[in-house]
N, C-alpha and C positions, 0 to 999 in steps of 0.2 A: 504494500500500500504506500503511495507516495506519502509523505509528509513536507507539512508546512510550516518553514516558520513566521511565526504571527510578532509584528512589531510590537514589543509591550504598549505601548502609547493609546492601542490600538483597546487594550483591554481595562485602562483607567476610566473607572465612572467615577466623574467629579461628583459631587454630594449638594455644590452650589448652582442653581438654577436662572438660568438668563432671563430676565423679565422679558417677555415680549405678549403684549395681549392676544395675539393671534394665537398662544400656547396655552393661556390662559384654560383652565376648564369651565366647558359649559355647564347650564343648570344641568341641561339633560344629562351629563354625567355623571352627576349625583345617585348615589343610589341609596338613600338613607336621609330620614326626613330631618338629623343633627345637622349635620352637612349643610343641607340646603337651608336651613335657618343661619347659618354660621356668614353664608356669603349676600351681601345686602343687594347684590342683583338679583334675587331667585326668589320665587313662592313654593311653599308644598302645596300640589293642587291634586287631594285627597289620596292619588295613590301614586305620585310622581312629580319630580321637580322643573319648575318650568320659570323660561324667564320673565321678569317684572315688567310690565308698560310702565309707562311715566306718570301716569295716574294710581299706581300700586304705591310711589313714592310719598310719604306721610311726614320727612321730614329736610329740611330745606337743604342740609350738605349733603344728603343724599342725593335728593335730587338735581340739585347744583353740578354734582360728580355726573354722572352720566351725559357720556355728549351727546343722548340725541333728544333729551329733556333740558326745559329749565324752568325756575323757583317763581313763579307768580305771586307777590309777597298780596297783591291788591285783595284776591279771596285764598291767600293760603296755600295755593292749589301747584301741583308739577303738571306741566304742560308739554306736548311735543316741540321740538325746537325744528325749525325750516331753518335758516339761517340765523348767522349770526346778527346781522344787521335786520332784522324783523325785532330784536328787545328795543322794550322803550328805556332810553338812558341817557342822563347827562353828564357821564363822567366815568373813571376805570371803575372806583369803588362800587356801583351802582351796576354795571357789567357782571364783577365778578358775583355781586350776590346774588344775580339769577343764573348764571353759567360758569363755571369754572375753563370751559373748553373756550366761550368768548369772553375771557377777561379784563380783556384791553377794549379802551377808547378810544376811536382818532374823531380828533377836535376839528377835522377840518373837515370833512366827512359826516360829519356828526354821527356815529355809530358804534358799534361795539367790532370787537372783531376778535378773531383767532389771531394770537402770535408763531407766528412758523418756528421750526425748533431749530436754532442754531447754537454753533459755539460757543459758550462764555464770551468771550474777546470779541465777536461782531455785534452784541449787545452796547448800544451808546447812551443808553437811558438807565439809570437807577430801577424804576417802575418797570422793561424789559427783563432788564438784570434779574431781577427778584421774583419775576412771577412762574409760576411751578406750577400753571395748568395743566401742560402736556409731559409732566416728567421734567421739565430743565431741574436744573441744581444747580447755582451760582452763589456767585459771592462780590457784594459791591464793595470795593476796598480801593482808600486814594482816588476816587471818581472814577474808576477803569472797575469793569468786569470782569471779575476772576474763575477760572476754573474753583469749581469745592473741593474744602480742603478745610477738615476737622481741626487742627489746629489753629487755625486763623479766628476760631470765634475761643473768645478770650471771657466768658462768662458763663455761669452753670445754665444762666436761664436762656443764652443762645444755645448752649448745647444740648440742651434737653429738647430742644426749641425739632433738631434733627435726630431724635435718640435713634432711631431707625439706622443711622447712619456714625451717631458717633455716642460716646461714652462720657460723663465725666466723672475725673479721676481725685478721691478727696483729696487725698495725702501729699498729691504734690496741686491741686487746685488748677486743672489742666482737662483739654478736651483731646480726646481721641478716636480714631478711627475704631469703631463699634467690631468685635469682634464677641464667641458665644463664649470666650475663657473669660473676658472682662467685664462680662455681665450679670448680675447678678439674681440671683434665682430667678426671684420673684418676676424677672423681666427678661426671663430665659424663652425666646420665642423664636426670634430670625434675626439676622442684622442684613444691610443692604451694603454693599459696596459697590464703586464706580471702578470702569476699567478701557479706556478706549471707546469714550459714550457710549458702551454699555454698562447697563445696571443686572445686578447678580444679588441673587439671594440665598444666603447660607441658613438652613433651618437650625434651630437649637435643642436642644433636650435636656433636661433634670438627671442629672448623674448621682443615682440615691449611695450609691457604691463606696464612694468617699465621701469619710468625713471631717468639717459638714461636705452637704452636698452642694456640690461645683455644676456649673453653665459649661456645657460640652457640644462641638460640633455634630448635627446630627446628620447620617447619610437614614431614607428614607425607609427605612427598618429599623430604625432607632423609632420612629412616630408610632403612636396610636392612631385608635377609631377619633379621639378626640382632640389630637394633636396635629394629626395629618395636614388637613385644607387650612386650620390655621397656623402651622409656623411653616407653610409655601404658599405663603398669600392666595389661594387658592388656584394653586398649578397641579396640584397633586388631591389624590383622594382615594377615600377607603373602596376596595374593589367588590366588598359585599355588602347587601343588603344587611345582615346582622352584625353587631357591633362585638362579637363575640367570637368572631372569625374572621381572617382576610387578610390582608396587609393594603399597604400604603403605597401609590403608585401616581406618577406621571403621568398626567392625561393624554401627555404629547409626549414621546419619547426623544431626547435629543436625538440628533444624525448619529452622533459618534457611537452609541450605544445599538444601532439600528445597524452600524455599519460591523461593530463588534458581531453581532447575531448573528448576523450573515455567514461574516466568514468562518464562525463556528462550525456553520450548517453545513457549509464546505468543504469540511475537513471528515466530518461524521462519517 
């Protein structure tokens, strides 16, 4: 029988997950009505998880969040969004708090509008700089737009401001990039890192093992029924119906891991 060698590179499954909504699990993925209560796009609709209209939205940054709704403050209500220039508004503030997706106002125009997502550095406004509707992450510093970068926010209540992303550290009184060993239990869930604008999500899990017990990287068999969808922002999820069996799975499998399969199956 011929034999293969298979480049190790080839057999590493990273643990950290690349944000991309298109990977994203749907409601319909759901198969357990935990689950589908866990992710605020979704209803249980009696024997099955399905996704929200914009009138299922009951509360304003929910609704605000989703781009194809927005927050009608006049009766309360989440509304379908056409465009962004169909909200009534005179100013960004007034933008953002019906649409997070059209944040931005142009004065000359009079309108609301989506900010396209570019690099830190072609950002020339403070108000660009800052706004984090479609994911940017920036940093206004010296009147220039900076790439983010944990250590640049110099107080607990900015860094907390991105705990998602960074830590702060008592003993030396310092903000750092979020990792799941410098976290502390109770806030042992995922961290997010930036990497070549891409964003990555590392899950976390409770390490009862040692003591006390420590904030530990989890790869997706470290997760419970109840852990799962929320420490991978809901990428991942339990593959059975009862919460008594099953394991924890990628809705989307990455390529590398698709591509590992493969050449197993090759070899067999």
């Amino acid at each position: 029988m011929i034999q293969f060698i298979i480049p190790l590179t080839f057999l590493i499954y990273t643990t950290a997950i690349v944000v991309n909504q298109k990977n994203q699990c749907l409601c319909t993925d759901y198969k357990n009505q935990y689950e589908c209560a866990l992710n605020q796009q979704c209803i249980w609709n009696t024997t099955n998880c399905i996704k929200k209209s914009c009138g299922d939205f009951y509360y304003p940054l929910q609704c605000k969040n989703k781009k194809e709704c927005f927050y009608y403050a006049q009766n309360s209500s989440c509304l379908d969004l056409t465009n962004c220039s169909s909200l009534n508004s005179t100013s960004t503030s007034q933008c953002e708090s019906q649409s997070s997706y059209c944040g931005m106002y142009n004065s000359t125009a009079k309108e609301c509008y989506s900010l396209t997502t570019n690099p830190c550095s072609q950002y020339t406004t403070q108000s660009e700089c800052l706004y984090s509707g479609q994911g940017q992450l920036c940093l206004w510093e010296n009147t220039q737009c900076q790439d983010f970068n944990c250590t640049l926010l110099d107080s607990q209540t900015q860094c907390q401001t991105y705990n998602l992303y960074c830590t702060w550290i008592l003993n030396n009184q310092t903000c750092v990039s979020a990792t799941c060993d410098n976290k502390p239990t109770s806030e042992c869930t995922l961290f997010l890192s930036r990497n070549n604008n891409s964003t990555y999500i590392q899950p976390c899990y409770v390490d009862y093992s040692e003591k006390p017990a420590k904030c530990r990287d989890a790869s997706l068999s470290d997760l419970s029924p109840f852990t799962c969808s929320l420490n991978t922002l809901n990428f991942a999820t339990w593959n059975n119906v009862e919460l008594d069996s099953g394991s924890c799975e990628l809705c989307y499998a990455p390529l590398i891991q698709i591509i590992s399969l493969a050449i197993l199956i090759m070899i067999q």
